[in-house]
C-alpha positions as CSV (number, residue, x, y, z in Angstrom):
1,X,-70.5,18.6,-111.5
2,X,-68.6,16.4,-109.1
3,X,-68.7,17.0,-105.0
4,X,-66.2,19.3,-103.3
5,X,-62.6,18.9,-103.6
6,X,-60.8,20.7,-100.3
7,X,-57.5,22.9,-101.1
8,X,-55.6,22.8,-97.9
9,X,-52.5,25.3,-99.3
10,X,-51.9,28.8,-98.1
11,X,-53.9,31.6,-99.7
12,X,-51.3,32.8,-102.1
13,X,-50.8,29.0,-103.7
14,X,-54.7,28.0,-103.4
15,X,-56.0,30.1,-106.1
16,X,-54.3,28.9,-109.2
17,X,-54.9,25.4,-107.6
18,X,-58.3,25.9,-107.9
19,X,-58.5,26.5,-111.4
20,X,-56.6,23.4,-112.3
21,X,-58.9,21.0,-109.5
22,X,-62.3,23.4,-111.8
23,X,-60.6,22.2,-115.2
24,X,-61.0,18.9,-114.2
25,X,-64.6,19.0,-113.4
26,X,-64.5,19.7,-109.5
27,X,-65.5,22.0,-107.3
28,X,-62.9,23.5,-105.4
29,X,-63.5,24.5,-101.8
30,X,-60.3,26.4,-100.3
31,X,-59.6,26.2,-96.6
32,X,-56.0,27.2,-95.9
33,X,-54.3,25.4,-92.9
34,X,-50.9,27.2,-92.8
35,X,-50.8,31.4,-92.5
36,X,-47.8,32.6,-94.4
37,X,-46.1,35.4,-92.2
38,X,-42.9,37.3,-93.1
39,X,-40.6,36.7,-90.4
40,X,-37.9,40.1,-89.4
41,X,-34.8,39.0,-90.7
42,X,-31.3,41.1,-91.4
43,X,-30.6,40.4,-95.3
44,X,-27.0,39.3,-95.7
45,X,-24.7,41.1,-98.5
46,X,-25.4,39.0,-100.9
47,X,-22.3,39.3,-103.0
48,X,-20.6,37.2,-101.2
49,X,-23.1,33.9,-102.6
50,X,-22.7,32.5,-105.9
51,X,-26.8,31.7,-105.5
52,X,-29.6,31.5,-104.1
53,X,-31.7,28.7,-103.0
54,X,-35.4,28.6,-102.8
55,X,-37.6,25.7,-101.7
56,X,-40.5,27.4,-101.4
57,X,-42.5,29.5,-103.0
58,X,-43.5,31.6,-100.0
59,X,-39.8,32.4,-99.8
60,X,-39.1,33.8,-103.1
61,X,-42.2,35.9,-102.8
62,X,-41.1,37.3,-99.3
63,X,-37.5,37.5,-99.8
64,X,-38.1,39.2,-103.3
65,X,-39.4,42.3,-101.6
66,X,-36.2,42.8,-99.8
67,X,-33.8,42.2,-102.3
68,X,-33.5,44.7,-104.7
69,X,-31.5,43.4,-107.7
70,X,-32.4,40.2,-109.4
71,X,-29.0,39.3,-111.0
72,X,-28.5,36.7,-108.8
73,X,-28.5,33.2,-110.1
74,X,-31.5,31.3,-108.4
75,X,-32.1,27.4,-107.6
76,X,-35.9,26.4,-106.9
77,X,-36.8,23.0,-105.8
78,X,-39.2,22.7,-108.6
79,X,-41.4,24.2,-111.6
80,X,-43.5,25.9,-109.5
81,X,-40.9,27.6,-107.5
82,X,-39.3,28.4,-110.5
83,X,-42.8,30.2,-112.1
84,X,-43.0,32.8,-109.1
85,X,-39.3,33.3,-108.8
86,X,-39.6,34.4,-112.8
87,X,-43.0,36.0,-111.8
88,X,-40.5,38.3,-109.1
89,X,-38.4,39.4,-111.9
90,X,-35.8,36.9,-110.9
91,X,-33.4,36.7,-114.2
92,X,-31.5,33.7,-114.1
93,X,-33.3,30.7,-112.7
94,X,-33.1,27.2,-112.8
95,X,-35.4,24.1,-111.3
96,X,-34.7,20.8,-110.1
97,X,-37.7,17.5,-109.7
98,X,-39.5,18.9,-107.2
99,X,-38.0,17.7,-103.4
100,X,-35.0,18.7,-101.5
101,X,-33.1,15.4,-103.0
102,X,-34.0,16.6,-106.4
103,X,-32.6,20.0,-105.7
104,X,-29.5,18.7,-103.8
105,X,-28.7,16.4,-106.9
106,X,-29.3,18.9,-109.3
107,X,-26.6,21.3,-107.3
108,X,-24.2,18.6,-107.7
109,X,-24.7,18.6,-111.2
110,X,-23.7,22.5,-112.0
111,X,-20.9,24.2,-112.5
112,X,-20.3,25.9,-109.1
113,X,-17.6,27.4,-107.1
114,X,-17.0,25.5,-104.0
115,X,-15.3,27.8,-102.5
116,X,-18.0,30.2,-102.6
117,X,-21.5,29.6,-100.2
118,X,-24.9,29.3,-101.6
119,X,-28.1,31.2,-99.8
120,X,-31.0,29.1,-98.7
121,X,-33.8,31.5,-98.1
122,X,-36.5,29.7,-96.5
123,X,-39.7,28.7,-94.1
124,X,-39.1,28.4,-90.2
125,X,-39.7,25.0,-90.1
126,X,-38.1,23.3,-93.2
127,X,-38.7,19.5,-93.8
128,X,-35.0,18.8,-94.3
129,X,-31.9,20.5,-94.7
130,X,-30.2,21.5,-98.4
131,X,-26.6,19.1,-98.0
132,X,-24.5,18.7,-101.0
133,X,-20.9,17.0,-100.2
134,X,-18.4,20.2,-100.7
135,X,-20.7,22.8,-100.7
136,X,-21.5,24.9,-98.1
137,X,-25.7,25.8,-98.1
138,X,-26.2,29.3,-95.9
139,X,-30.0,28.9,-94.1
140,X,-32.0,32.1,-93.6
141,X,-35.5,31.6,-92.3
142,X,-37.5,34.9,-93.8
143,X,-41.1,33.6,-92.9
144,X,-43.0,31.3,-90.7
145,X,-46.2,29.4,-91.3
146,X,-48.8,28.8,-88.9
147,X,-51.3,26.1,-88.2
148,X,-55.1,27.0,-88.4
149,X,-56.8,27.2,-85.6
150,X,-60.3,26.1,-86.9
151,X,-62.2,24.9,-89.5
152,X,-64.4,26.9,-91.4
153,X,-67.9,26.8,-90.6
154,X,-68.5,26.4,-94.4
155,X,-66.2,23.4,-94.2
156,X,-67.3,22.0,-91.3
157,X,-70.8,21.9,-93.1
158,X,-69.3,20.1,-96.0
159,X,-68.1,17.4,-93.9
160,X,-71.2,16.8,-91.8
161,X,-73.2,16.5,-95.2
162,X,-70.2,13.8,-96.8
163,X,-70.0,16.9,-100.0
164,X,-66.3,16.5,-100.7
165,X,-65.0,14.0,-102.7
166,X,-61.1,14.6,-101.6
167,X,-58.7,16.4,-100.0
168,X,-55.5,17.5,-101.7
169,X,-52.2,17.4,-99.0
170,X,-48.7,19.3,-100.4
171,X,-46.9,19.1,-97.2
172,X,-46.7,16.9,-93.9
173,X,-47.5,19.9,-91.4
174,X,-50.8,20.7,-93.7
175,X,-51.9,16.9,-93.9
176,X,-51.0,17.3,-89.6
177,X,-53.0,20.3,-89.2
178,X,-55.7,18.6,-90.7
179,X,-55.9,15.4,-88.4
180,X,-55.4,17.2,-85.5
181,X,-58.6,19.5,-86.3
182,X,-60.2,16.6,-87.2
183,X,-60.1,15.3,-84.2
184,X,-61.1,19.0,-82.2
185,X,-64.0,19.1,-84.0
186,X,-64.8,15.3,-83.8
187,X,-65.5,14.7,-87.3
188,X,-62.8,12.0,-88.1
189,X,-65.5,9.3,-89.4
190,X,-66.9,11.7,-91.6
191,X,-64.2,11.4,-94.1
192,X,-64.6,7.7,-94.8
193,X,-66.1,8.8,-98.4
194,X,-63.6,11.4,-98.8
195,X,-59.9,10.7,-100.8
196,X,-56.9,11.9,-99.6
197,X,-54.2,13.0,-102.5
198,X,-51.1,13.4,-101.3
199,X,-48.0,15.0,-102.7
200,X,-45.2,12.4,-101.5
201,X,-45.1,9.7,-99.6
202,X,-44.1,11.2,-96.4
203,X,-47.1,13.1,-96.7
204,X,-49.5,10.1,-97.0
205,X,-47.9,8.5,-94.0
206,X,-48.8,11.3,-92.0
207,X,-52.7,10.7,-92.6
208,X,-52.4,6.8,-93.5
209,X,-54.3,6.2,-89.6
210,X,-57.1,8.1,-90.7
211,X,-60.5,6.4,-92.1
212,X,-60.2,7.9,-95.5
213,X,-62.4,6.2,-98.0
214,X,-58.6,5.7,-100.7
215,X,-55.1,7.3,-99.8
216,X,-52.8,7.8,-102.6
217,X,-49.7,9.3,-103.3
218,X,-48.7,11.4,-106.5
219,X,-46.0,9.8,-109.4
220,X,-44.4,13.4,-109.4
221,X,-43.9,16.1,-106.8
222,X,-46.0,18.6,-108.7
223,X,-49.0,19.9,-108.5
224,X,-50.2,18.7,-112.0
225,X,-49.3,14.9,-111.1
226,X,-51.2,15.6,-107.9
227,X,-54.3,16.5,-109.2
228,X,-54.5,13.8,-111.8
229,X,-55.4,11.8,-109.3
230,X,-58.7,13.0,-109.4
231,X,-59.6,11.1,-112.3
């Protein structure tokens, strides 16, 4: 079997992840570099939207246990969004490419009031806002994510002994989180063996400085497309 490949995503996301990176002949080491906390937030009525919005799957799984009916039409940024909103009991949900100017096109697309608002139910700190011309997208942040403090000392060990053969990025502040421990822990030259597999470009900019061994970026904003670069 192959060396390590490092799972940077929050706990709830990492998992499934795993599986996919041990179908392909890996081994998967999880170390997750964002904590998912539920923020305290005052739900809206939400009969006054024609929709909700979800860019994240950490929102749909927090704001699911406050809203009781699941009627609503939903909008996820991509298919994975669109498996846990289903997963939630969600009824009537649709999926755009997989990135905020995916979604946004997509919304431009349907058949929607626009007179009426939409709900984006999402993280703290969002990479970019939802705009479609005419529309008017409501932002609620219902949970935060925080950077890790540390590496592991199981990961740390990894690195000192050059055992992982790539590191898998989803988003910017992960990739960031990263670096910066890196650095703490002075053990940037000790990825120059190591991949790292990112899930857009802007994500692979944010580690391009970094000695990495190969930095790539996937075709598709999806987590299948990602790990395909394995191989």
């Amino acid at each position: 079997m192959s060396s390590y490949v490092l799972i940077t995503r929050p706990e709830a996301e990492a998992q499934n992840l795993a599986d996919i990176v041990a179908e392909h002949g890996f081994k998967p080491f999880i170390e997750p570099l964002l904590m998912v906390e539920a923020l305290d937030f005052d739900l809206p009525d939400l009969e006054q939207y024609q929709a909700l919005v979800f860019t994240s799957a950490n929102a749909v799984r927090v704001a699911s246990k406050q809203i009781e009916g699941r009627d609503c039409p939903v909008y996820c940024v991509g298919a994975q969004t669109e498996e846990v909103a289903r997963g939630c009991g969600w009824l009537h949900v649709k999926a755009a490419g997989g990135n905020v100017k995916a979604l946004a096109a997509f919304l431009a697309e349907e058949n929607l009031n626009p007179d009426a608002p939409l709900l984006h139910l999402a993280g703290q700190d969002i990479a970019a806002p939802i705009i479609v011309p005419g529309f008017v997208i409501e932002c609620l942040a219902v949970y935060k994510a925080q950077q890790a403090e540390a590496l592991s000392p199981e990961c740390l060990c990894l690195l000192k002994q050059k055992d992982i053969e790539a590191v898998l990025f989803f988003s910017v502040r992960t990739a960031q989180a990263f670096a910066a421990l890196l650095e703490k822990y002075e053990r940037t030259e000790s990825i120059s063996s190591i991949k790292a597999l990112c899930l857009s470009d802007s994500v692979l900019r944010s580690v391009s400085h970094l000695p990495w061994q190969d930095v790539r970026a996937a075709k598709a904003p999806d987590a299948k497309a990602l790990v395909e670069l394995l191989n």
